[in-house]
C-alpha positions in Angstrom: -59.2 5.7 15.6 -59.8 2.0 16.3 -63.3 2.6 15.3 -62.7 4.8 12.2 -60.5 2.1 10.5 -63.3 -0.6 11.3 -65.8 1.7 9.7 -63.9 2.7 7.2 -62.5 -1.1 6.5 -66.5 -1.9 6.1 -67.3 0.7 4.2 -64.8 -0.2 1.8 -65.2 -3.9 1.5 -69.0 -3.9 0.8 -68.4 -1.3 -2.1 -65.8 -3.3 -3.9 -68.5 -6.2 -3.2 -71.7 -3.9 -4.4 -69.6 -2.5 -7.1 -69.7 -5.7 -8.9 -73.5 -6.9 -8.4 -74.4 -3.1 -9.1 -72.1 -3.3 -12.2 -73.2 -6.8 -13.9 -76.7 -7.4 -12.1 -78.3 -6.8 -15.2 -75.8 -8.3 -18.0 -73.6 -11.4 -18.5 -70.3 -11.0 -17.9 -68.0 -10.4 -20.4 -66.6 -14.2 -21.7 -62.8 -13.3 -20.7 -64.0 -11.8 -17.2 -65.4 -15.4 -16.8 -62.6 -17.3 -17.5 -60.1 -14.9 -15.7 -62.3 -16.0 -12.3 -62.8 -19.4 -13.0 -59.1 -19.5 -11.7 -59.6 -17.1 -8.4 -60.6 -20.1 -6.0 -57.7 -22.6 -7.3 -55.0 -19.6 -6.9 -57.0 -18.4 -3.3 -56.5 -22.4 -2.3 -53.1 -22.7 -3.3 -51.6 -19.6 -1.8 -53.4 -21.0 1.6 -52.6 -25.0 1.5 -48.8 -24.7 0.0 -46.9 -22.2 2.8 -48.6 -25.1 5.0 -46.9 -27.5 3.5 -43.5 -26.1 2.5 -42.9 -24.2 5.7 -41.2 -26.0 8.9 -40.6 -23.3 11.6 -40.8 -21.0 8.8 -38.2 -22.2 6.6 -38.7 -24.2 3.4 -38.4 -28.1 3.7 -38.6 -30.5 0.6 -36.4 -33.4 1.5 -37.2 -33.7 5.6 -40.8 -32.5 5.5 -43.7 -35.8 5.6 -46.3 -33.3 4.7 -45.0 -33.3 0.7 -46.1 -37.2 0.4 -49.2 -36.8 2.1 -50.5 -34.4 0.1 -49.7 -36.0 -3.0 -52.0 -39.1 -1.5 -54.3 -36.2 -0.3 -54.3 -34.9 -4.5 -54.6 -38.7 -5.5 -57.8 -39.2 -3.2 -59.3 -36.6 -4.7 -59.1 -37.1 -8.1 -60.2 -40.7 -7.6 -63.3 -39.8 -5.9 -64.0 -36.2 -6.0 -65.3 -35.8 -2.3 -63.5 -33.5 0.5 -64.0 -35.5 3.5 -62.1 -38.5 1.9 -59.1 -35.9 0.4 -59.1 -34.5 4.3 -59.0 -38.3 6.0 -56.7 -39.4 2.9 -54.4 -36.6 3.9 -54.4 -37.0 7.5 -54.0 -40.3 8.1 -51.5 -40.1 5.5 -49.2 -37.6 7.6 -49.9 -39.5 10.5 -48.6 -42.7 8.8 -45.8 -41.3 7.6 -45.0 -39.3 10.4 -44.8 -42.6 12.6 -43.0 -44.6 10.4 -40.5 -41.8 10.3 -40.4 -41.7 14.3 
């Protein structure tokens, strides 16, 4: 059964991929398809990075929670300069800061 659903899970995954080279590979998207997925990685990165950060022991902290801070110096660094590994330091050694001076 293990096996079937692996198969199956496959099978299923590479046609919803193939479906769309198969569909478009020879035509531009349409100009509203475009724009509707130019906002699929932001919403994909969100729905990953902010439970992160909200979420202590699985309930929702704002006031208590150092994370909040150091991602808005994480967001800062990275409009300033555009580059991942200095958001990522930025960040961390952000939350560590904080999370020391907190004790």
């Amino acid at each position: 059964m293990i096996w079937l659903v692996m198969i199956a899970s496959g099978l299923m995954t590479f046609a919803a991929r193939f479906s769309m080279i198969g569909l478009f590979r020879d035509r531009e998207l349409p100009k509203l398809f475009r724009e509707i997925l130019a906002y699929v990685v932001p919403s994909v990165l969100a729905a990953i990075i902010i439970p992160d950060i909200l979420l202590v022991a699985g309930q929702v902290a704002v006031l208590d929670n150092p994370k909040i801070p150091a991602f808005i110096i994480a967001m800062i660094a990275a409009a300033l300069t555009r580059n991942v590994l200095v958001t990522i330091s930025t960040g961390m050694i952000a939350l560590w800061v904080i999370r020391a001076v907190l004790g």
